[in-house]
mmCIF file of the C-alpha atoms, coordinates in Angstrom:
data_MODEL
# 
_entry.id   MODEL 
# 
loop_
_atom_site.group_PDB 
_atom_site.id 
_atom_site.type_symbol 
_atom_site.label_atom_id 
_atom_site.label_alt_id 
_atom_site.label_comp_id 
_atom_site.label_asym_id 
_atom_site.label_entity_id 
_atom_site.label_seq_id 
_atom_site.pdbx_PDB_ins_code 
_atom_site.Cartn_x 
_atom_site.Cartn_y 
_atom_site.Cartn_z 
_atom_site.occupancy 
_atom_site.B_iso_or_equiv 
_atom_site.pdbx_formal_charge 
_atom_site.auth_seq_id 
_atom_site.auth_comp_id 
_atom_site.auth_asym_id 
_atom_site.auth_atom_id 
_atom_site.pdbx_PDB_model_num 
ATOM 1   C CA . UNK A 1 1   ? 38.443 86.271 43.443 1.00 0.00 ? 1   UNK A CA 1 
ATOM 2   C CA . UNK A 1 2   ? 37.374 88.619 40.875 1.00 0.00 ? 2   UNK A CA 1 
ATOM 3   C CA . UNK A 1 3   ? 40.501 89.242 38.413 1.00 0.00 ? 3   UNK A CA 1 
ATOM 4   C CA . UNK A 1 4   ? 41.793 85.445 39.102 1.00 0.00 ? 4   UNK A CA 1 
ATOM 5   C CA . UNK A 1 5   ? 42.975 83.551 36.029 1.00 0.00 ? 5   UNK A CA 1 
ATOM 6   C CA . UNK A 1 6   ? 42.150 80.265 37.710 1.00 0.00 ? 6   UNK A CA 1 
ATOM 7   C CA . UNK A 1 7   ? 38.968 81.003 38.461 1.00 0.00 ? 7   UNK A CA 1 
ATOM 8   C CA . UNK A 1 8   ? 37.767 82.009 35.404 1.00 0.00 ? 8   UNK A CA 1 
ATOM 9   C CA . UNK A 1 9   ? 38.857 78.866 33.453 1.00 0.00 ? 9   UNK A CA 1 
ATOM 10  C CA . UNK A 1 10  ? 37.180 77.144 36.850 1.00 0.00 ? 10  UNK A CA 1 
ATOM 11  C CA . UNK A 1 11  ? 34.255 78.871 36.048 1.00 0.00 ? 11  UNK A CA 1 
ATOM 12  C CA . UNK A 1 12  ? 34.316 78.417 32.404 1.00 0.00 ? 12  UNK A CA 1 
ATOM 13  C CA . UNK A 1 13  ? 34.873 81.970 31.628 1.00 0.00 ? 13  UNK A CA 1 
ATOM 14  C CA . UNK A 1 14  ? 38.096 81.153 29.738 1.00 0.00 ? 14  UNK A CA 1 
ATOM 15  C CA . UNK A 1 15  ? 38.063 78.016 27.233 1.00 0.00 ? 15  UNK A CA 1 
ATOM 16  C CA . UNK A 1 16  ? 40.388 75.172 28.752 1.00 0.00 ? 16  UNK A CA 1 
ATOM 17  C CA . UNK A 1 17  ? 41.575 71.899 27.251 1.00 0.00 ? 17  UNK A CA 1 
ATOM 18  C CA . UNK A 1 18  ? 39.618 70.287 30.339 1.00 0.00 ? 18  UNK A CA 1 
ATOM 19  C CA . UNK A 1 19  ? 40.467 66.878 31.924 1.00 0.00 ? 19  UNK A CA 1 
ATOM 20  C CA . UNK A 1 20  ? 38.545 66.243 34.759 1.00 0.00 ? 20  UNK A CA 1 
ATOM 21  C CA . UNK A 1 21  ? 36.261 68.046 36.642 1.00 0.00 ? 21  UNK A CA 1 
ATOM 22  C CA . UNK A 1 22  ? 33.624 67.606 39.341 1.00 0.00 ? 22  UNK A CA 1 
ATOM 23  C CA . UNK A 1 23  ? 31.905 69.892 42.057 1.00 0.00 ? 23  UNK A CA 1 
ATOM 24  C CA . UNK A 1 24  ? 35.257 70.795 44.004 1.00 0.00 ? 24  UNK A CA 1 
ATOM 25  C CA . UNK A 1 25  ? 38.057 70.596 41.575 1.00 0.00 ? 25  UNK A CA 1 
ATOM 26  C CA . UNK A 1 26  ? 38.799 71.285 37.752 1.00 0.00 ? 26  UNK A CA 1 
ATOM 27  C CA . UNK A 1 27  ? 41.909 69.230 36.470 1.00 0.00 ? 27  UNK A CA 1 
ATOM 28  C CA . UNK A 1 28  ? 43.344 70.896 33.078 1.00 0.00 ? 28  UNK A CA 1 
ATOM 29  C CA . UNK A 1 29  ? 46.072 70.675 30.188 1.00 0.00 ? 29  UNK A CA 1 
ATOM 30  C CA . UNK A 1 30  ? 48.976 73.383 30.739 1.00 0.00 ? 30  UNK A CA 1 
ATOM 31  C CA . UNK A 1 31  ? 49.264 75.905 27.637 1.00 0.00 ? 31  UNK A CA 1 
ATOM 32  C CA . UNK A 1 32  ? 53.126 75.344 27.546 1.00 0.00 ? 32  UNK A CA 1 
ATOM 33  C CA . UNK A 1 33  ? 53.459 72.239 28.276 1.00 0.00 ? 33  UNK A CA 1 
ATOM 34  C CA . UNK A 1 34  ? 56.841 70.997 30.199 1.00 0.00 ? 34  UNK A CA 1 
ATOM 35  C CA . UNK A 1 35  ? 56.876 67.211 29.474 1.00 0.00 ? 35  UNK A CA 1 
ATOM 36  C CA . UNK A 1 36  ? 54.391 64.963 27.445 1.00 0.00 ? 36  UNK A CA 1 
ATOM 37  C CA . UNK A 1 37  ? 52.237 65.053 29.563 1.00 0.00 ? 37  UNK A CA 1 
ATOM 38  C CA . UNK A 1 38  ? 51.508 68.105 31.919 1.00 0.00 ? 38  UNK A CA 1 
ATOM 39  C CA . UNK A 1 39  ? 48.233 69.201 33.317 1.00 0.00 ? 39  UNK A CA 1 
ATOM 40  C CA . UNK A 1 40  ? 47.504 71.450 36.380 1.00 0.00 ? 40  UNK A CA 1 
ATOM 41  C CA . UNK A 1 41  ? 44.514 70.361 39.050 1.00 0.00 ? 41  UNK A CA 1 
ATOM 42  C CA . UNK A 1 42  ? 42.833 73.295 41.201 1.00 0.00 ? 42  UNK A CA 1 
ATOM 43  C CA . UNK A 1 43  ? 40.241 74.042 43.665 1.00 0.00 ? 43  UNK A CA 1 
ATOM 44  C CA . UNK A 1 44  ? 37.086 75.652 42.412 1.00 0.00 ? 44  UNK A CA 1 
ATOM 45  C CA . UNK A 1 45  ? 37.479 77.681 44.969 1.00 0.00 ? 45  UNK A CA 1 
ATOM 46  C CA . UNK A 1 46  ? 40.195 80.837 45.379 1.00 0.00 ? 46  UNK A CA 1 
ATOM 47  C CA . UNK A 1 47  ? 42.854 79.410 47.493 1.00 0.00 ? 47  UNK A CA 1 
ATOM 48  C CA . UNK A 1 48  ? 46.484 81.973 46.907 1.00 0.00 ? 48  UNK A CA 1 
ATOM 49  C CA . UNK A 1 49  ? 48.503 78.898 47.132 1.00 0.00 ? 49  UNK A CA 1 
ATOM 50  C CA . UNK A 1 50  ? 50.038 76.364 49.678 1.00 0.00 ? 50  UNK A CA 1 
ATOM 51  C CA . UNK A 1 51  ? 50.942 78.576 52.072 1.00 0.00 ? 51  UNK A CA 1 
ATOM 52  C CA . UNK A 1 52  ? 46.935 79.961 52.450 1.00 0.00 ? 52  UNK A CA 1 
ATOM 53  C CA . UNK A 1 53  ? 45.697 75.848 53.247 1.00 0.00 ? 53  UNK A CA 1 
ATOM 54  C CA . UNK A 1 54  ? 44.073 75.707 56.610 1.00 0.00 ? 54  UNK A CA 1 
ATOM 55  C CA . UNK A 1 55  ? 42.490 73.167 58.575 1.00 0.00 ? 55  UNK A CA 1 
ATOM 56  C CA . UNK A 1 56  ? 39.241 74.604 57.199 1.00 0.00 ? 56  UNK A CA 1 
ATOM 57  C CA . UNK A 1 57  ? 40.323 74.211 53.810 1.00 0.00 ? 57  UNK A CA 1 
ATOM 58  C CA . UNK A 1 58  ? 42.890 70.870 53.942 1.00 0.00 ? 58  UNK A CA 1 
ATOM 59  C CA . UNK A 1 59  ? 40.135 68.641 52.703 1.00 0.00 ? 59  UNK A CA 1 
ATOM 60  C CA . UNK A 1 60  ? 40.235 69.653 49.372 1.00 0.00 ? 60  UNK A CA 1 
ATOM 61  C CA . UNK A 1 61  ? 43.999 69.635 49.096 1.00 0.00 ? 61  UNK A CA 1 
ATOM 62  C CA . UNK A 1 62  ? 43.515 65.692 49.696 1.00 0.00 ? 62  UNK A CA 1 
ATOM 63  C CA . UNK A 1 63  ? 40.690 65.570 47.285 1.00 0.00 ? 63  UNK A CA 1 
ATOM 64  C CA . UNK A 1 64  ? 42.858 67.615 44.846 1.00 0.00 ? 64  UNK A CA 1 
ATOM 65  C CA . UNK A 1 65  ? 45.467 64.547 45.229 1.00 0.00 ? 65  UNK A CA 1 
ATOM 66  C CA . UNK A 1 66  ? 43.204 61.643 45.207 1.00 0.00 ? 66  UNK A CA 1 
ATOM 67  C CA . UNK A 1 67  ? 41.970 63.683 41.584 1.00 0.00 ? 67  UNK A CA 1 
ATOM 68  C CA . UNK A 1 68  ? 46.126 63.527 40.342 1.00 0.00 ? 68  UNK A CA 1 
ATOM 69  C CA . UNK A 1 69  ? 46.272 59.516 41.245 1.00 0.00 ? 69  UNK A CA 1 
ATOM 70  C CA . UNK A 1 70  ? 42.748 58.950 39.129 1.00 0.00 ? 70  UNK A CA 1 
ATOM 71  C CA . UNK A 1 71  ? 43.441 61.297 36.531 1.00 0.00 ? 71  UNK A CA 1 
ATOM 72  C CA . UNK A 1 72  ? 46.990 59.608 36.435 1.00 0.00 ? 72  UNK A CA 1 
ATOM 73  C CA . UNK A 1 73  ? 46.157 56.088 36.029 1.00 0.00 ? 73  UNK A CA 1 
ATOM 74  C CA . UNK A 1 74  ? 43.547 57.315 33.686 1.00 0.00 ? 74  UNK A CA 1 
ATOM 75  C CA . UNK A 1 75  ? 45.924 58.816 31.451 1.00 0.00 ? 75  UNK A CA 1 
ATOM 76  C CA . UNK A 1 76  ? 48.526 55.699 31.895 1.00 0.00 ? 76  UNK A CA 1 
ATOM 77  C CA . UNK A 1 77  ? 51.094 57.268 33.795 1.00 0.00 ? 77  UNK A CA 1 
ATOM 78  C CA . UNK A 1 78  ? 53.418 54.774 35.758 1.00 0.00 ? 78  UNK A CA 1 
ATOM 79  C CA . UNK A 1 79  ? 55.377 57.853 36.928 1.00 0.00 ? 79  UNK A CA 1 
ATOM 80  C CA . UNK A 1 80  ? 55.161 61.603 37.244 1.00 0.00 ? 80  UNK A CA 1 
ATOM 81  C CA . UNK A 1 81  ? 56.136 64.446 39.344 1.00 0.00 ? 81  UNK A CA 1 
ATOM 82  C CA . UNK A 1 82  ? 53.643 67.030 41.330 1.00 0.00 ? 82  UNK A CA 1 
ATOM 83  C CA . UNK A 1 83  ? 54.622 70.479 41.590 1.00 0.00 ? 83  UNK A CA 1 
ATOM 84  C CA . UNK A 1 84  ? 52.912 73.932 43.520 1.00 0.00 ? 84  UNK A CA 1 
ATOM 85  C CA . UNK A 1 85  ? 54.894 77.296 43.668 1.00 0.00 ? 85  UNK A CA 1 
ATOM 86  C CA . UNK A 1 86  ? 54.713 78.920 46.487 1.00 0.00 ? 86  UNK A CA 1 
ATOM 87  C CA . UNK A 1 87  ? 55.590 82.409 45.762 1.00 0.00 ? 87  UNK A CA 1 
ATOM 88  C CA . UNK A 1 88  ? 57.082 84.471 43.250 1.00 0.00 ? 88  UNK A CA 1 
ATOM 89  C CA . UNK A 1 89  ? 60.806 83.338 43.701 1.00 0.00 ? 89  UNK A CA 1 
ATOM 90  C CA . UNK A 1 90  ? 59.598 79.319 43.589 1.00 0.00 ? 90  UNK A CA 1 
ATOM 91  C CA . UNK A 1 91  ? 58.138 80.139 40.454 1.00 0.00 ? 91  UNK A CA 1 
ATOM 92  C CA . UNK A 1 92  ? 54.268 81.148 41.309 1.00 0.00 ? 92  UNK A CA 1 
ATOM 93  C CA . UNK A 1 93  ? 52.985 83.056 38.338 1.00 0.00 ? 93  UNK A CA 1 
ATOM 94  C CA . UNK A 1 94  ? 49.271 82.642 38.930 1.00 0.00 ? 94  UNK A CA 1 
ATOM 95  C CA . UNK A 1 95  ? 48.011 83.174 42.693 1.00 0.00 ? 95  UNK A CA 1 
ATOM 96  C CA . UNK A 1 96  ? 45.638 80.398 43.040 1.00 0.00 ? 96  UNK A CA 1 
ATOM 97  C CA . UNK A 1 97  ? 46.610 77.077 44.623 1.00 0.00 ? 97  UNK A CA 1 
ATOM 98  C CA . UNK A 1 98  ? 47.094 74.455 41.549 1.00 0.00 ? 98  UNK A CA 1 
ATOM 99  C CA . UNK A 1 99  ? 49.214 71.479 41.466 1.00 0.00 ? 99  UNK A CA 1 
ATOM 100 C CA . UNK A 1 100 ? 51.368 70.313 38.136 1.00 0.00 ? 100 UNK A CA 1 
ATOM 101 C CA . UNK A 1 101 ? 51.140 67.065 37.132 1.00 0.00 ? 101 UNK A CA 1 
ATOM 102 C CA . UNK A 1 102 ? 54.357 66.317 34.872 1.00 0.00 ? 102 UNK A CA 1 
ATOM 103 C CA . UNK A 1 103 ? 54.878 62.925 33.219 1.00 0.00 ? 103 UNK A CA 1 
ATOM 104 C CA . UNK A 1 104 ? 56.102 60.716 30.413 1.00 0.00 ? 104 UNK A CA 1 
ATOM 105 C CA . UNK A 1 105 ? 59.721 61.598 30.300 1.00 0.00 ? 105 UNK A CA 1 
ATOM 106 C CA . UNK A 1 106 ? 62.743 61.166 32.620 1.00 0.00 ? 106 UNK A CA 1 
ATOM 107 C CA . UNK A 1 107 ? 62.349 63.683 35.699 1.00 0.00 ? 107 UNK A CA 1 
ATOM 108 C CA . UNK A 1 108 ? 65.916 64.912 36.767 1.00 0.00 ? 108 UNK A CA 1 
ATOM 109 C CA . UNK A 1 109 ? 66.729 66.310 40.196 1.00 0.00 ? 109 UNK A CA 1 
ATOM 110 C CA . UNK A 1 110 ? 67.725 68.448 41.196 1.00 0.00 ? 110 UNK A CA 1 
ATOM 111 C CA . UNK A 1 111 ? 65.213 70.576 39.286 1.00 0.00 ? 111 UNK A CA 1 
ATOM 112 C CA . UNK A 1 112 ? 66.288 73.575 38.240 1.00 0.00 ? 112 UNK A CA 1 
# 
């Protein structure tokens, strides 16, 4: 998508404090971060969010997730909470399907 945020730090057009990344999916640190740990994990490619996942694009949601498990045991997390917005009243900012990844503090629910 041409004026997507997400794709341009995908793409490398936008410096990123990067923590994974391989040929389908780019894993990064969150500019304002929410707990001690907090990094988002997207698709390379432009998905809007969870409502636009079809069966022709499902298998990289399930990559995306088996990403958040490695990248969590990587970074030591025992715990931690996944988040997507869908939409601008749940919070979606950025219209490109990306998953939080919040960790290392108490998670209270409800959330907010």
């Amino acid at each position: 998508m041409f004026d997507c945020l997400f794709c341009k730090i995908a793409a490398g057009e936008i410096p990123s404090n990067k923590v994974y990344e391989d040929e389908t999916v780019y894993a990064f640190y969150d500019i304002d971060p929410q707990a001690p740990t907090h990094f988002l994990v997207i698709p390379k490619d432009h998905i809007g969010s969870v409502a636009e996942v079809t069966p022709e694009n499902a298998a990289v949601v399930a990559h995306i997730f088996a990403v958040i498990a490695k990248v969590a045991r990587d970074l030591g997390l025992a715990s931690y909470r996944v988040v997507s917005n869908i939409g601008e009243q749940a919070g979606q900012s950025v219209h490109h399907l990306h998953f939080h990844v919040l960790g290392g503090r108490d998670m209270t629910w409800p959330p907010g």
